[in-house]
N, C-alpha and C positions, 0 to 999 in steps of 0.2 A: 504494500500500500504506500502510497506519493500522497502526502501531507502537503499543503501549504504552509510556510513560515514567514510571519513577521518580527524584525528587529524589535524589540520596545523594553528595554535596559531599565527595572523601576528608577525612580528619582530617589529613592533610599541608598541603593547603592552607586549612583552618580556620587550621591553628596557625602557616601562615606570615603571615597575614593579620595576625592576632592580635598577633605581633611585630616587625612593621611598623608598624602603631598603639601600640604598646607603646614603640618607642624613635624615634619623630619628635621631631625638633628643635624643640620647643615655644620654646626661649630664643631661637631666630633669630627670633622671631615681632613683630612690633612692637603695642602693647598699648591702643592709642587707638584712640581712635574709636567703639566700640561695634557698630552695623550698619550703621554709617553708609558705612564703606568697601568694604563686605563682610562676607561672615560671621564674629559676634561669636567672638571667641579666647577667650573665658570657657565658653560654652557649647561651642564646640570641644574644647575639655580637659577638660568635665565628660562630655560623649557620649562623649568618648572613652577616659575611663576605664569608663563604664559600659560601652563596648562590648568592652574587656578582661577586664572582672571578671564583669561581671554580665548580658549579652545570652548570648541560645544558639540560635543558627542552628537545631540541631536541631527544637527547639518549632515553627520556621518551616517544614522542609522538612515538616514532619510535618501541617500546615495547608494547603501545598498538595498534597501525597501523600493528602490524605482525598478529594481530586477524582480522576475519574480522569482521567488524564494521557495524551495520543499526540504522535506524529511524526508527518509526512506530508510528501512530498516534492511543491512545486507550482513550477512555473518553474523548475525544477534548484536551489531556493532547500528547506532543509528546514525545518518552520515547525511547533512546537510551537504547543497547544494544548491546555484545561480543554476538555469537557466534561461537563456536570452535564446527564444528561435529565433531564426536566422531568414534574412530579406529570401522573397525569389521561392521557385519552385525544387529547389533539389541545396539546400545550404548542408556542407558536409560536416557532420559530428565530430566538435573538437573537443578533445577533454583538455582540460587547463588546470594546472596543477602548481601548488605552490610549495615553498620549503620551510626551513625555520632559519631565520627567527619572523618569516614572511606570514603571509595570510593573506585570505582573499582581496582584502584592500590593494594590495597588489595590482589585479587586475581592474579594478573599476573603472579605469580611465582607457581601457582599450576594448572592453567586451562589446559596446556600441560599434566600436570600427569594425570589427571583426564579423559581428552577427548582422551590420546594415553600410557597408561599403558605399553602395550607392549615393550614402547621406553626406559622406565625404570625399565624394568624387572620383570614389571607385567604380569598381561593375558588381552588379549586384550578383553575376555569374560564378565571386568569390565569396560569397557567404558563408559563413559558418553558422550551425548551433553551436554555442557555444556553451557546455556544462562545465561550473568551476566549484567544486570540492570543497570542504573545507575537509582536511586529511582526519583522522578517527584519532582522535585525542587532542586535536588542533579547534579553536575558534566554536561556532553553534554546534558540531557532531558529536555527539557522544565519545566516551573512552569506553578501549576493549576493557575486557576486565584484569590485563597485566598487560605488559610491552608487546609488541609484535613489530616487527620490520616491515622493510618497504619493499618485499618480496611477497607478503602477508596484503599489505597494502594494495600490489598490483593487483593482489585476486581480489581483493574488493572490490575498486573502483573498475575493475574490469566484467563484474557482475553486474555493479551499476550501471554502467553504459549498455549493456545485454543481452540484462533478466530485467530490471528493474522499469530501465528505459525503453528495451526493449531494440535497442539499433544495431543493426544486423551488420555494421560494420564502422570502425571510425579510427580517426586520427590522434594521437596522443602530445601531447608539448610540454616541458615543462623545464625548471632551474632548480637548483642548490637538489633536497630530494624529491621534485619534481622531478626531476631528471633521471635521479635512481631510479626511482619509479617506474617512468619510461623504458629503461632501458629492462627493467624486469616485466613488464605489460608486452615488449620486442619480444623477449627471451622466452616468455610460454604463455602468451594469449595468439602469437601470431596469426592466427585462424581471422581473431575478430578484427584486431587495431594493425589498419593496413600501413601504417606510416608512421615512423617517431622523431619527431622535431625537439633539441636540445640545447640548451645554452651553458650546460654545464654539462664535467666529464666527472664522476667519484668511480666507477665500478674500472674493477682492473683484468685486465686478460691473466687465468690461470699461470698460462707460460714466461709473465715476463717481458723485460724488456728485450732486445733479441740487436739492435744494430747498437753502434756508438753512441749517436744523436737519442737512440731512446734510453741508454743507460746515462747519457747525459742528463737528459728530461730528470728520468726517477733522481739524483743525484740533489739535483735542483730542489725539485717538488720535495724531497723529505726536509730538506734545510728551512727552507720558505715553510713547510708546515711546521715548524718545531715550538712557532712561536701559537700557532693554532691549538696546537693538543691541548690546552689546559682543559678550557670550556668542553671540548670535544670528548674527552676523557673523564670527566666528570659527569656530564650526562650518559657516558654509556656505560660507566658504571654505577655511579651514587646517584643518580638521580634523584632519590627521594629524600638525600640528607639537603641536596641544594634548594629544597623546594620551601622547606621549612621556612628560609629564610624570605625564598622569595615570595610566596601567595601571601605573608600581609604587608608586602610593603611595595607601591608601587614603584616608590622612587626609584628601588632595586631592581624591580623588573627592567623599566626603563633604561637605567644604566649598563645593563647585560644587554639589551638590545641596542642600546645608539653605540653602544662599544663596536659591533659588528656591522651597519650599517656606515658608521667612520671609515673600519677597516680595510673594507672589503666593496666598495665605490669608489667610481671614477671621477674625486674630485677636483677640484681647481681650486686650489692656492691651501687644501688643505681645509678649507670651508664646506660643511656637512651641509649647508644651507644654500651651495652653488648647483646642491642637486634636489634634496628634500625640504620641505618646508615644514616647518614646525606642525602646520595640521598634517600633514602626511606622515609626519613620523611618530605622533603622539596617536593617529587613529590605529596605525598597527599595533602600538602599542596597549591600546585600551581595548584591543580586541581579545588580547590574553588575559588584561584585566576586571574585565566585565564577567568573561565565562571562568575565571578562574581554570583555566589549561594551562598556565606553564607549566607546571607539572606534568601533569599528561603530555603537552606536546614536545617534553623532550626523553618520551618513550621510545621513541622512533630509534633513537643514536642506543638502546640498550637492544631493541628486537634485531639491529643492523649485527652488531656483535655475536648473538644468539644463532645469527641466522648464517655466519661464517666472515661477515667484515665486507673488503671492499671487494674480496675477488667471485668471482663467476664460477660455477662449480670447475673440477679437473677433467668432467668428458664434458667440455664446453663447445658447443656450437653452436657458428657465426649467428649471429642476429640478421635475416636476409632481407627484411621488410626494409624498402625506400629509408633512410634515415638523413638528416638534416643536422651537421652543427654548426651552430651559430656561435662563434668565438668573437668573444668582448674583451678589448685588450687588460682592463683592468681585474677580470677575472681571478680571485683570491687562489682557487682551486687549477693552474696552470693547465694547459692541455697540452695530454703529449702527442709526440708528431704525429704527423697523417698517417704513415705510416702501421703504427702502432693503433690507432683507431681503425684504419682500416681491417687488420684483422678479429675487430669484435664487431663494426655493422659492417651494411653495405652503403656506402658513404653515398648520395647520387648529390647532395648538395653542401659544400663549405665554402661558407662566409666569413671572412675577418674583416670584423669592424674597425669603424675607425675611433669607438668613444664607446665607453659606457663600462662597467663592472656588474659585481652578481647579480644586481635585483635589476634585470633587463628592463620588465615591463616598466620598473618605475623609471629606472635612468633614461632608458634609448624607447621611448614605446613606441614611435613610428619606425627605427627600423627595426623592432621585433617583428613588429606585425607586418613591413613590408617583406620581410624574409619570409615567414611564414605563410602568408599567400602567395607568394612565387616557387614555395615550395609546394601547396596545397595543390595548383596548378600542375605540378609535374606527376604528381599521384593521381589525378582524378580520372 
């Protein structure tokens, strides 16, 4: 059964929120370092009065309430979902997928382009349905009743599109574990989801790097992640001692997430603000807020561990389905060469961008979604 859902956040918990960022103990805070330690305490206490004074959730429920909104129940897991149908007589079923520290918010600003082309001076011959997820322990969906990965994950959402939806075939997209996702939706649904469009690379070929330039990559990529593992390692193993800290304090929430949104973006001059704007970055924020999921949604990094890590089983084979990467030079997560990608899809489209970092749709969303229909075009 498909439920309709509307946003409508009581005013109790707006205003208990409100006054929990209102009276944090900014003076216990130590005032060096800048972002060098972590997220800067200057910009902490400016979001955060702005987010007392001056943000208004309302404007945001009200942005994703213009979509319409369901529940569905798949694997005893209940899993909310956007659907926008799509302009036109034939719009191809795109699932869209988001990652952490992301959520749907994410996408708000491109699912009109996508599902109504023609309204922006497209052809309406590119439309999508456009279904956008919120992942099962992430944002309005319910939590499993312990961790599960994004192998776990695939069978859901690929139920969802199916059984649920009922669509007899569609296309997958998605970043950070969006992308995992995808690339496990490639790996054993290939029957249903003809094509996987990605802007991020995590899962790793069984075998290994195999030429110079790829044992270069890997050489690179562990050094550049060394400074990643804390967070990353913490949620895939203690996830429930971080949580403690974080479900009553927003301030903390917040500060875990602009920490990653700093890091891991294509800014300019070093300004978090030259890409996100304060409502943008406070509504993803209040989206873990509101449903109390941070917890829950850093299940995901303990079921990925449970379920074997980054790599793809040892009798692995190729992913054959159309696949699309879309490479953002800012990209936290490196991609390694073609080469080495090519032997896990079948690559039919690579783009390297000229701008942008992990949270595509928010950074670069016209050329996500120009890549994405140009690639949508070559599957159909």
């Amino acid at each position: 059964m498909i439920k309709p859902f509307k946003v409508n956040i009581p005013d109790k918990t707006l205003e208990e929120i409100y006054t929990k960022v209102k009276n944090y103990p900014w003076h216990e805070m130590p005032s060096e370092g800048g972002w060098e330690y972590g997220t800067n305490l200057d910009y902490m206490q400016e979001i955060s009065n702005y987010w007392v004074k001056d943000f208004n959730w309302r404007k945001h429920e009200e942005e994703i309430n213009k979509f319409s909104n369901f529940t569905t129940i798949v694997d005893d897991v209940e899993i909310h979902f956007i659907l926008e149908k799509g302009s036109g007589s034939n719009p191809t079923p795109l699932l869209l997928m988001h990652g952490w520290p992301g959520s749907i918010i994410e996408f708000l600003h491109i699912i009109e382009k996508l599902a109504h082309p023609e309204k922006f001076g497209g052809n309406i011959e590119d439309a999508f349905d456009v279904i956008a997820p919120s992942l099962p322990g992430f944002g309005f969906s319910g939590r499993p009743s312990r961790p599960i990965g994004p192998r776990k994950i695939a069978n859901i959402l690929n139920k969802l599109m199916t059984e649920n939806l009922a669509y007899k075939n569609y296309l997958a997209q998605g970043g950070d574990w969006g992308a995992t996702i995808a690339n496990w939706i490639g790996y054993d649904h290939s029957k249903f989801c003809k094509a996987i469009h990605i802007n991020c690379l995590t899962m790793r070929h069984p075998d290994g790097p195999q030429s110079k330039e790829e044992h270069d990559w890997q050489k690179r990529f562990d050094n550049d992640q060394l400074i990643q593992d804390g967070y990353r390692t913490q949620q895939a193993t203690k996830p429930q001692t971080l949580s403690y800290g974080m479900m009553d304090s927003p301030v903390g929430i917040a500060a875990w997430i602009i920490e990653k949104m700093y890091s891991w973006s294509d800014l300019k001059n070093n300004n978090i603000e030259s890409v996100y704007s304060k409502d943008t970055l406070l509504a993803n924020i209040m989206l873990y807020v509101v449903t109390k999921t941070f917890n829950t949604s850093t299940w995901i990094y303990y079921g990925r561990r449970e379920e074997g890590g980054r790599f793809f089983p040892k009798d692995f084979k190729k992913i054959e389905i159309p696949t699309a990467a879309a490479i953002f030079p800012a990209e936290m997560s490196e991609w390694p060469p073609r080469s080495y990608v090519d032997r896990i899809f079948n690559v039919t489209q690579w783009t390297e961008m000229q701008s942008g970092g992990h949270f595509a749709a928010l950074e670069e969303p016209e050329l996500l979604v120009n890549d994405l229909v140009k690639f949508s075009r070559s599957v159909r």
